[in-house]
GUMI-579483 format. One record per residue (C-alpha): residue in one letter; y, x, z. Coordinates in steps of 0.1 Angstrom, whole numbers, padded with zeros to 4 digits, always signed. Layout:
<recs>
aYXZ
...
</recs>
This chain:
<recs>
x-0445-0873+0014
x-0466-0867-0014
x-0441-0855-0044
x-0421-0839-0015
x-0451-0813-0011
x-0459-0810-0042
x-0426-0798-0051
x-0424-0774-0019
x-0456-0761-0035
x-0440-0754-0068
x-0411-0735-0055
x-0437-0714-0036
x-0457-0708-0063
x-0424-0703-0090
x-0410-0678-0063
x-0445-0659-0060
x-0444-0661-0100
x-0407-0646-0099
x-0415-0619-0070
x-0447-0608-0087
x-0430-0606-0123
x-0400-0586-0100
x-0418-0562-0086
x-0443-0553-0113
x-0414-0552-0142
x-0414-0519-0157
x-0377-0515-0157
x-0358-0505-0125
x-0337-0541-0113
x-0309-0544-0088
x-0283-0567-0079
x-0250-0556-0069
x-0222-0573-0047
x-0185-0561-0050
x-0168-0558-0013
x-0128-0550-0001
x-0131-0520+0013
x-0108-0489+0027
x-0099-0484-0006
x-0080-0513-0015
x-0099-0546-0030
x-0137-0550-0050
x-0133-0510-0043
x-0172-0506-0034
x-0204-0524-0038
x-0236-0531-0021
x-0270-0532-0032
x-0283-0567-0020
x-0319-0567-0038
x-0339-0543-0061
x-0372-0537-0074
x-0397-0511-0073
x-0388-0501-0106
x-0354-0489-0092
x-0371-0460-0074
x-0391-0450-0103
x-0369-0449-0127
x-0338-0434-0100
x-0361-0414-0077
x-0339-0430-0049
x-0359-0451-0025
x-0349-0481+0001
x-0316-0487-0018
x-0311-0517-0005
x-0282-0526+0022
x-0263-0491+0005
x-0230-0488-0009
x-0218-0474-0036
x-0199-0450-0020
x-0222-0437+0006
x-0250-0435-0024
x-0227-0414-0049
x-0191-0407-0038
x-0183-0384-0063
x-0199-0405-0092
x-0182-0440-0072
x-0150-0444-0091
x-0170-0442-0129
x-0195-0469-0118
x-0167-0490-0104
x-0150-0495-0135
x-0180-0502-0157
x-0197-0529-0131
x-0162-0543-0119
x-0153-0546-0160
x-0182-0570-0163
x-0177-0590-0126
x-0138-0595-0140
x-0144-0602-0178
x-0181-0619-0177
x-0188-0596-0206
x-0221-0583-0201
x-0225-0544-0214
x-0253-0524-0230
x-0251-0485-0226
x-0266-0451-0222
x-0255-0429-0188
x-0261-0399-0170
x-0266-0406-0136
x-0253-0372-0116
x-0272-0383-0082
x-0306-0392-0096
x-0302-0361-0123
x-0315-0386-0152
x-0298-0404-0183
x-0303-0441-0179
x-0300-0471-0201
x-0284-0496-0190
x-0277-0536-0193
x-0253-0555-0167
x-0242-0591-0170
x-0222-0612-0141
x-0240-0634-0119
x-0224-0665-0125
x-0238-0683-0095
x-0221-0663-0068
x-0189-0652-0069
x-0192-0611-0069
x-0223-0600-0080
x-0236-0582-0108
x-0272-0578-0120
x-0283-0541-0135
x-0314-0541-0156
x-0319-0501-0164
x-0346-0473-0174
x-0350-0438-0176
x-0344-0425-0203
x-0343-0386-0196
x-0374-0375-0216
x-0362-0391-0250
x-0326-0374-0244
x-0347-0342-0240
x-0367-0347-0267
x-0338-0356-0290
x-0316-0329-0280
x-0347-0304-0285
x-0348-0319-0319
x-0312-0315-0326
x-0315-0278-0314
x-0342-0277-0335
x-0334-0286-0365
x-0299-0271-0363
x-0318-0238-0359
x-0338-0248-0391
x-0305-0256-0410
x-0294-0224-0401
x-0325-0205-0408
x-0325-0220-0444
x-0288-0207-0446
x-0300-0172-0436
x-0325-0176-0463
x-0309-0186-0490
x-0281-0157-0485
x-0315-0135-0481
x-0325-0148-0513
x-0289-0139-0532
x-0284-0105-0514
x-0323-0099-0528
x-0330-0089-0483
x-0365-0110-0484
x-0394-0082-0478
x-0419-0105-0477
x-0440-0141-0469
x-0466-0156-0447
x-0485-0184-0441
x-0506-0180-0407
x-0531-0206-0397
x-0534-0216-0360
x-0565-0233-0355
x-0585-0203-0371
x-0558-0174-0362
x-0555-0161-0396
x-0524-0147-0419
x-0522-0149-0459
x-0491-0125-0468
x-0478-0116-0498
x-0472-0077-0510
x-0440-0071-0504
x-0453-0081-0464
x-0486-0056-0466
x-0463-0032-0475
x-0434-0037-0453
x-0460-0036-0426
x-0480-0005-0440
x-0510-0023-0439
x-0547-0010-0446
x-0547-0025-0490
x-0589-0026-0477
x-0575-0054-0456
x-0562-0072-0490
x-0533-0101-0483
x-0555-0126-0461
x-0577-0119-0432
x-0552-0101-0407
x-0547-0107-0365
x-0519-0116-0354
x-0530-0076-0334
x-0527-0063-0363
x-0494-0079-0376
x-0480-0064-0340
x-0490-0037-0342
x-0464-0018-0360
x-0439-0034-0343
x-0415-0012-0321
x-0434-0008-0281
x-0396-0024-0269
x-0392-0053-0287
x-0433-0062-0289
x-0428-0082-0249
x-0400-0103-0264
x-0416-0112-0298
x-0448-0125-0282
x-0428-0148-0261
x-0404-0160-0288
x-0438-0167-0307
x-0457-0186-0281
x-0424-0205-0271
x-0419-0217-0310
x-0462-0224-0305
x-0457-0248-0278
x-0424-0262-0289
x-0427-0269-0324
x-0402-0267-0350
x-0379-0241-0369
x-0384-0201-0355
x-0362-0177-0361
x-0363-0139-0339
x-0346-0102-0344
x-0370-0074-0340
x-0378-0037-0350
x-0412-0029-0372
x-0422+0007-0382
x-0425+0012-0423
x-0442+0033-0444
x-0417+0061-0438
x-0427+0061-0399
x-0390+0049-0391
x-0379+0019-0378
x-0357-0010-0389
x-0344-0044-0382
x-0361-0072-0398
x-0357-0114-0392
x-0388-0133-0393
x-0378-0176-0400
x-0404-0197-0397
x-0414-0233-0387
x-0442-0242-0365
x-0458-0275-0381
x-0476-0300-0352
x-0504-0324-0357
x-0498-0358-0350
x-0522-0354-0312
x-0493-0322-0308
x-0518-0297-0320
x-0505-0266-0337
x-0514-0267-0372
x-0496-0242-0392
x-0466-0213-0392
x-0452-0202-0423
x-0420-0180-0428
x-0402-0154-0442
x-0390-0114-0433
x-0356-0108-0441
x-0338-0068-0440
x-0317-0073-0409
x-0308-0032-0409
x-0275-0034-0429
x-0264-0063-0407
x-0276-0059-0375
x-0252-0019-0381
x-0222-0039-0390
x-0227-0065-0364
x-0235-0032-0340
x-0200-0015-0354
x-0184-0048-0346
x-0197-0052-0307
x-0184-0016-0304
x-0157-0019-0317
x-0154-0052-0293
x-0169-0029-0260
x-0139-0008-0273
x-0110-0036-0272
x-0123-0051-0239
x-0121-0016-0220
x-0086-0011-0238
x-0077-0044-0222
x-0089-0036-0189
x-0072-0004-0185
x-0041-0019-0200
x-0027-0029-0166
x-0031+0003-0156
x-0019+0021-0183
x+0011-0001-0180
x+0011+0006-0141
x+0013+0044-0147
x+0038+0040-0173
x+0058+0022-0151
x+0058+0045-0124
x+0065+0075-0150
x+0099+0053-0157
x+0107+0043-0121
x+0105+0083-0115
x+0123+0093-0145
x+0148+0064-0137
x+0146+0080-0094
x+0159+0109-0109
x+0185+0095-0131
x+0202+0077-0101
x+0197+0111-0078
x+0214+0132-0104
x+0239+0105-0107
x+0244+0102-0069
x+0248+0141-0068
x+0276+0136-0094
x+0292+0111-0073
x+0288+0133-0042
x+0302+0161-0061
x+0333+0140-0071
x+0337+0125-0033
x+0337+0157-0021
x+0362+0174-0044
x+0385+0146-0043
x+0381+0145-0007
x+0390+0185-0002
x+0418+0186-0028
x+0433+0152-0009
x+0426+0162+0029
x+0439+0200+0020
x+0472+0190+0008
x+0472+0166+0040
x+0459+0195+0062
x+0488+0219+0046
x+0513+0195+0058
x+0503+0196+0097
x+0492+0232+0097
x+0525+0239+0080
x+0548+0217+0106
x+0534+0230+0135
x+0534+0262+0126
x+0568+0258+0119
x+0572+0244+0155
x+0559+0270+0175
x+0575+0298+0152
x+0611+0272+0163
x+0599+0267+0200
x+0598+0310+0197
x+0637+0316+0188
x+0645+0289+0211
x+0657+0264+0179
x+0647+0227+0191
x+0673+0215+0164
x+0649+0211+0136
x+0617+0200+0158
x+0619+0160+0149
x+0619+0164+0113
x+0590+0186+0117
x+0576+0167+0139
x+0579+0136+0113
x+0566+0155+0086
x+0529+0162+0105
x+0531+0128+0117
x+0534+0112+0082
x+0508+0139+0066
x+0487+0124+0094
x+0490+0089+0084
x+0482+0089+0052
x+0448+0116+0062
x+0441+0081+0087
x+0446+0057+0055
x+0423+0079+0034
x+0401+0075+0057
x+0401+0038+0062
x+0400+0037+0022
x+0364+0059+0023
x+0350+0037+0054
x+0361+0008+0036
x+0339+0022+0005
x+0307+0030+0026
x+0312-0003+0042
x+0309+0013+0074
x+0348+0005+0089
x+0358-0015+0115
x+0372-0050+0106
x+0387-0076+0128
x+0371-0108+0113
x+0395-0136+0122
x+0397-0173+0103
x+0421-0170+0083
x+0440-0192+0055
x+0440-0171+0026
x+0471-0195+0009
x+0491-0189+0039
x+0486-0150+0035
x+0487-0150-0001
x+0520-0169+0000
x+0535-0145+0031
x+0529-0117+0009
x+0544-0130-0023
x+0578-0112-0012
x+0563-0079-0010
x+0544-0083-0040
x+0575-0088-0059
x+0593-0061-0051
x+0562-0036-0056
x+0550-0050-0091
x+0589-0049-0101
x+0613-0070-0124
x+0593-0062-0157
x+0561-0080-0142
x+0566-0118-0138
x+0549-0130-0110
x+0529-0164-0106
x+0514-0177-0074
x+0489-0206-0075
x+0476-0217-0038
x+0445-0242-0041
x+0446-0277-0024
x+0425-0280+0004
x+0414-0242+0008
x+0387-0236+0033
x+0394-0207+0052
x+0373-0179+0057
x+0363-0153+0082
x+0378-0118+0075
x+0401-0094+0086
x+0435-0107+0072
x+0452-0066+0079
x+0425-0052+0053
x+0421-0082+0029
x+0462-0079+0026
x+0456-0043+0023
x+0431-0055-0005
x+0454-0075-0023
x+0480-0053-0028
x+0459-0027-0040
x+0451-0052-0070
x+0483-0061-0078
x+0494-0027-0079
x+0462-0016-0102
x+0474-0053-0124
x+0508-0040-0131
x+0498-0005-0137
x+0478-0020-0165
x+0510-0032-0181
x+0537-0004-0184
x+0555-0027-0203
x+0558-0061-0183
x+0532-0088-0186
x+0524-0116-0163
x+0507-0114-0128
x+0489-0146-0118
x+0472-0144-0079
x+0453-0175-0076
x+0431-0189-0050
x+0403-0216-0054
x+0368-0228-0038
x+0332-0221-0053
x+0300-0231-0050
x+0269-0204-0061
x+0240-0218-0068
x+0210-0196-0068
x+0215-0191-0104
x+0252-0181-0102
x+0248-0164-0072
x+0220-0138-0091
x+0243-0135-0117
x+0271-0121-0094
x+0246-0102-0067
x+0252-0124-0038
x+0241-0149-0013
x+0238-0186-0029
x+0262-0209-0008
x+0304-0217-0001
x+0331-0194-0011
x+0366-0189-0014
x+0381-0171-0041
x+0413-0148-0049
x+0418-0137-0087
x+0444-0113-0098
x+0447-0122-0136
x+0469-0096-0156
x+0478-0096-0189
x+0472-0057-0194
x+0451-0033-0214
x+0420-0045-0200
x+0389-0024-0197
x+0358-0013-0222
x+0323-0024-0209
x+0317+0015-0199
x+0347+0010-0178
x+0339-0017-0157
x+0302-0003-0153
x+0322+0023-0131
x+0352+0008-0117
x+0340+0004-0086
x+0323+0042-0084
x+0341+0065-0057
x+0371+0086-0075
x+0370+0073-0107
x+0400+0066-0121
x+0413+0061-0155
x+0450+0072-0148
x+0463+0107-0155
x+0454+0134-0129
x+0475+0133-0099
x+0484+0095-0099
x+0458+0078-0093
x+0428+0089-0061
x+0406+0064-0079
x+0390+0045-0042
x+0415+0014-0046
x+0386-0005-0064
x+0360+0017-0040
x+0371+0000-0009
x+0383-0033-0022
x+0340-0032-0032
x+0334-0023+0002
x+0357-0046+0023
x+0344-0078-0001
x+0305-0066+0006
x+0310-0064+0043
x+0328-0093+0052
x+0298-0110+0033
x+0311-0114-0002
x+0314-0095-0035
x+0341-0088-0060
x+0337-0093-0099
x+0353-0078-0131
x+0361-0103-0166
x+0380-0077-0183
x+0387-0079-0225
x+0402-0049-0242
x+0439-0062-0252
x+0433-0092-0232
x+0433-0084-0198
x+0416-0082-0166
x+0406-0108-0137
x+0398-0089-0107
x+0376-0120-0085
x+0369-0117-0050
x+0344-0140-0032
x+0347-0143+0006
x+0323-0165+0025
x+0332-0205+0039
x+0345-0209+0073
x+0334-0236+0089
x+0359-0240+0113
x+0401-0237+0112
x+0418-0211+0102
x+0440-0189+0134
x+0478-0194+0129
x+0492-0162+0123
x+0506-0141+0148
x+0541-0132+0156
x+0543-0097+0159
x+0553-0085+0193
x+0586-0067+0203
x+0583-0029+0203
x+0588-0024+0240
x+0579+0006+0263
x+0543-0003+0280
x+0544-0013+0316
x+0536+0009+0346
x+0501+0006+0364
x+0493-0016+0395
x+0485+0009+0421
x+0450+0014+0424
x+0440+0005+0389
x+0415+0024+0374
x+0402+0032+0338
x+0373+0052+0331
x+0372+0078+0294
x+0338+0084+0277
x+0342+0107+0244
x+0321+0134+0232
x+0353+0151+0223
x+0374+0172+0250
x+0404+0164+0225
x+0407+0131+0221
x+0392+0130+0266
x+0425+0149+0271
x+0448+0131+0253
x+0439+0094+0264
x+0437+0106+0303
x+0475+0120+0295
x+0489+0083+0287
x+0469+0073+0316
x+0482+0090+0342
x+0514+0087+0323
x+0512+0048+0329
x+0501+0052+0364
x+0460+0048+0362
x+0438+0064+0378
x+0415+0081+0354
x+0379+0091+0355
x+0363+0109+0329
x+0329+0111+0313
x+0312+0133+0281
x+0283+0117+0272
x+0265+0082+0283
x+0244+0092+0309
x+0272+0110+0326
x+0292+0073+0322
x+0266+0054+0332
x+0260+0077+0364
x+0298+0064+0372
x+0296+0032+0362
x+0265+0023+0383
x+0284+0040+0414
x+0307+0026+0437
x+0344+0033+0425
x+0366+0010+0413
x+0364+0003+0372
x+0391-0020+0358
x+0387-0011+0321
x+0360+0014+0301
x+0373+0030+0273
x+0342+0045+0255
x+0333+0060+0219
x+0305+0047+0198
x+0287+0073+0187
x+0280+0093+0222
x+0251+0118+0234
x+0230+0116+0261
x+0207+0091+0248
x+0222+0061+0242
x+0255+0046+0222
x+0284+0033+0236
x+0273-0002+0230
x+0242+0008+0249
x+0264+0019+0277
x+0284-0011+0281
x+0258-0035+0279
x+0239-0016+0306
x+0269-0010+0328
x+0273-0048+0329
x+0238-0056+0342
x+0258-0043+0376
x+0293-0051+0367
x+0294-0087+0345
x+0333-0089+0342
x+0337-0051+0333
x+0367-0055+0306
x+0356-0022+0278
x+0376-0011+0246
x+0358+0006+0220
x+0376+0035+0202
x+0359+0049+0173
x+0361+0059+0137
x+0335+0034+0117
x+0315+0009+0138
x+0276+0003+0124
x+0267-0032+0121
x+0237-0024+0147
x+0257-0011+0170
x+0288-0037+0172
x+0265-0070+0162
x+0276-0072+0128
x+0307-0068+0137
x+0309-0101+0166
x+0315-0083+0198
x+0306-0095+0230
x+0334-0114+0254
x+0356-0091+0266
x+0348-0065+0246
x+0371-0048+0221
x+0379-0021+0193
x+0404-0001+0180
x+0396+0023+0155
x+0409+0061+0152
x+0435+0077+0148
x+0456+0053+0162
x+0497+0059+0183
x+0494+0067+0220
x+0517+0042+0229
x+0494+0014+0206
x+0468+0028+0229
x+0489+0021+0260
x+0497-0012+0251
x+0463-0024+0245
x+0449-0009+0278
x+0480-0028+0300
x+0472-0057+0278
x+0436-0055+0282
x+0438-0050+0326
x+0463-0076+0327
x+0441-0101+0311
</recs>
């Protein structure tokens, strides 16, 4: 067993050789081993042995068993790629580093272990204190290549005042003249000899703190000097001067010597002062920019508040007159015809009654069209959105639309394949399109072609900006003539309230008005293309239906309304004793019992009592605290079937639910024929 221990006892003693040589290495030693981990594969590392050099030269101690990742997350991905580079390739690397998590640049060597199969050793150092030390010399002698420039311009502008030479050891100056005198010292002093107290001295009590650092900084630091200050001259004023200089070291890092120069700052320390204020100026320009910009903004926004006021006053001035020049020729027609009634009632003459009669009625008529033109404009009428197929109403129409445009106007119909309907009211959007096709052929008093064409769109966001609307699925109708077309300034105000562009007298100028208004509140918008000499497209969007379209209804047979079932009863709500007295006439007429209320509360009062209520007939707009809508909605808490018919003028969105009304609830909307009125309530009980 002989050579077996001697053997054992050289592999002791080699591996007490190796641990010894190890730990006492100067240079800081680990071994690294690359592990799968959470992060995909070799995506940390483990330290599986170090020296005692590692925690000298890291500051980190007991490093081994700890991963990469828990050591130095933030710095982990870096190190990865430089050690994994080496465990792949076998290349070994040589570099410099700054390590964030130890706070020190490191140099380091790393080669792969090549007997296991992921490991990599890391031989390293510190090398902070060099790094310093170099980039103190850099600094350095940048600042000495710079204090040369200073002094050779100092040199060519003739801005040197003066030299010195001051000994450290001993404490002692040699200046030149020009120094003395820049300094007003004593001549009895002569040029060597001075204190560093005496050189001070005249220097200005503000700056005297900062120079005595700056000095004893360039003392213990070594190298080039260079510092602003303010020293008092022979006039008793004070100016700028430079002193550059370079603090010479012994080789033990004694001080040895300091010599420099004084260059006449003044002139350049005023410009460079004219040129931070100048700057100070710029920046507080800049930062009251914003609100210089605000105000002016809001100046505009005011100036343009006013604009639109003063325009909407003109527009108010122009709805108004137009509506008192139209409404008084109406008014003159009824006033007149029942004037003319009674003063024929008088003398007993019933012959002529009828046609007066006729004449009130029709004045009447068209005061209830104006008035569904002007609701139609303020978007505040009553529609009866149904799904409907605009080809199938743009095709019924076609007839009609013949014989209004006229032989002279050739007339050309083009119905889309595969039209989606659309939820409107089909009465006003006919009412709609005949208004443009009337406005198309008055553009061409001398014939011209009328196309009416229908088609499906798309808005994207961008198209739907362009045209003010709601990005999604519309149908379109376009009335194309081939007319005098419009000027820009025209079609900025086609669609104002009473503008018109035909002659006084033919034209009220709210065809375009409520064509705006009927496309905006059934959810779409209109648009003008219009050329001078070329013609005009009038373009109405109407939103997607996504459902089928109603058939159209047969109109039914003018017949005189049924009598009432005994007992049935209706119940009046109106504000207006007028309109009360009238509807309870038909009633009773038909046979109903009527009850009758003239505000909400009173109605509600009957409606939460016990009689019998087969129909409500109410106003929207009532007093006593609540709508009509209100009402109903209450009234039902108590009676759930209750069957109600609005009557009113306009309906607000808020009030009938943007325009969807509830089951069994409907509208019909003033002034409208008692015997309509009839129908609808028999219709409406009978349901």
């Amino acid at each position: 067993m002989t050579d077996r221990k001697q053997a054992e006892r050289a592999l002791r003693e080699s591996e007490a050789r190796y641990r010894a040589l190890f730990d006492t290495m100067d240079e800081g030693f680990c071994v690294i081993e690359f592990f799968d981990g959470p992060h995909g594969p070799l995506s940390d590392y483990v330290h599986v042995e170090a020296n005692a050099g590692y925690e000298r030269h890291t500051g980190i101690p007991d490093i081994i068993g700890r991963t990469l990742r828990d050591l130095a997350p933030d710095e982990a991905e870096g190190w990865l790629e430089l050690y994994g580079g080496v465990l792949r390739t076998g290349v070994p690397i040589r570099l410099e580093r700054y390590f964030a998590k130890a706070s020190r640049f490191i140099e380091v060597s790393s080669a792969r272990l090549e007997h296991a199969e992921r490991q990599v050793s890391v031989l390293f150092r510190d090398v902070t204190a060099r790094k310093q030390a170099e980039a103190a010399l850099r600094a350095s002698e940048a600042l000495a290549r710079q204090n040369i420039q200073r002094v050779q311009l100092a040199l060519a502008a003739g801005a040197i005042i003066g030299t010195w030479f001051w000994d450290l050891p001993t404490d002692r100056f040699t200046v030149d003249a020009a120094f003395a005198e820049t300094f007003g010292l004593d001549p009895a002093l002569g040029r060597t000899g001075l204190s560093l107290a005496q050189v001070v001295a005249t220097v200005h009590p503000e700056d005297k703190a900062a120079l005595s650092a700056a000095i004893e900084a360039a003392i213990a630091r070594g190298g080039a000097f260079a510092h602003q200050y303010r020293v008092q001259r022979a006039d008793g004023r004070y100016y700028w001067i430079e002193a550059n200089g370079r603090v010479d070291h012994a080789p033990d890092g004694a001080p040895l010597s300091f010599p420099g120069v004084l260059i006449d700052v003044e002139e350049r320390r005023a410009v460079e002062a004219e040129r931070d204020r100048a700057a100070a100026a710029l920046r507080a320009l800049n930062e009251t920019l914003e609100q210089r910009v605000a105000e002016r903004t809001a100046e505009l926004l005011r100036a343009e508040e006013q604009l639109r006021q003063s325009q909407k006053m003109e527009a108010v001035g122009q709805l108004t007159g137009g509506l008192a020049h139209d409404f008084n020729n109406l008014l003159a027609g009824i006033s007149g015809a029942l004037e003319l009634m009674a003063a024929r009632i008088a003398q007993g003459r019933t012959r002529d009654l009828e046609r007066y009669v006729a004449v009130a009625e029709g004045a009447a008529k068209r005061a209830a069209a104006l008035t569904h033109r002007l609701l139609a404009f303020s978007r505040r009428q009553t529609l009866d959105p149904r799904p409907t197929d605009v080809n199938r109403l743009m095709t019924g129409m076609e007839e009609l639309i013949r014989r209004t445009t006229g032989p002279a106007i050739e007339l050309e119909v083009v119905a889309a394949g595969g039209l989606w309907p659309t939820l409107v009211d089909p009465n006003q959007l006919e009412n709609v399109l005949l208004n443009l096709c009337i406005n198309a052929r008055d553009a061409m008093p001398r014939g011209g072609r009328l196309t009416i064409e229908t088609a499906n769109a798309w808005l994207d966001d961008r198209a739907a900006r362009e045209r003010d609307t709601q990005p999604g699925q519309y149908v379109t109708i376009s009335v194309t003539d081939t007319g005098t077309g419009m000027a820009p300034e025209v079609v900025a105000r086609a669609f104002d309230p009473f503008f018109t562009t035909k002659p006084l007298g033919q034209g009220t100028g709210l065809g375009l008005s409520m064509t705006y208004g009927f496309a905006k509140q059934s959810g779409g918008q209109v648009q003008i293309y219009s050329e001078p000499g070329q013609g005009t497209t009038m373009r109405v969007y109407l939103p997607r239906h996504l459902g089928d379209a109603e058939a159209a209804e047969a109109a039914p047979p003018a017949i005189a309304p049924p009598r009432a079932d005994a007992g049935q009863t209706v119940l009046v709500v109106d504000d207006e004793p007028t309109v009360r007295m009238l509807v309870l006439e038909v009633l009773e007429e038909l046979g109903y019992a009527a009850l009758e209320a003239a505000d909400s509360a009173a109605g509600l009062a009957i409606l939460r009592g016990p009689a019998r209520i087969d129909l409500l007939v109410t106003d929207v707009g009532l007093p006593g605290g609540m709508n009509g809508r209100q009402m109903a909605d209450a009234a039902r808490l108590a009676r759930p079937a209750l069957k109600v018919l609005f009557i009113t003028g306009y309906a607000e969105n808020a009030v009938l639910g943007n325009g969807q009304l509830g089951p069994g609830m409907h509208v019909m909307t003033k002034p409208f024929a008692m015997e309509t009125l009839a129908g609808r309530i028999k219709a409406l009980i009978s349901d």
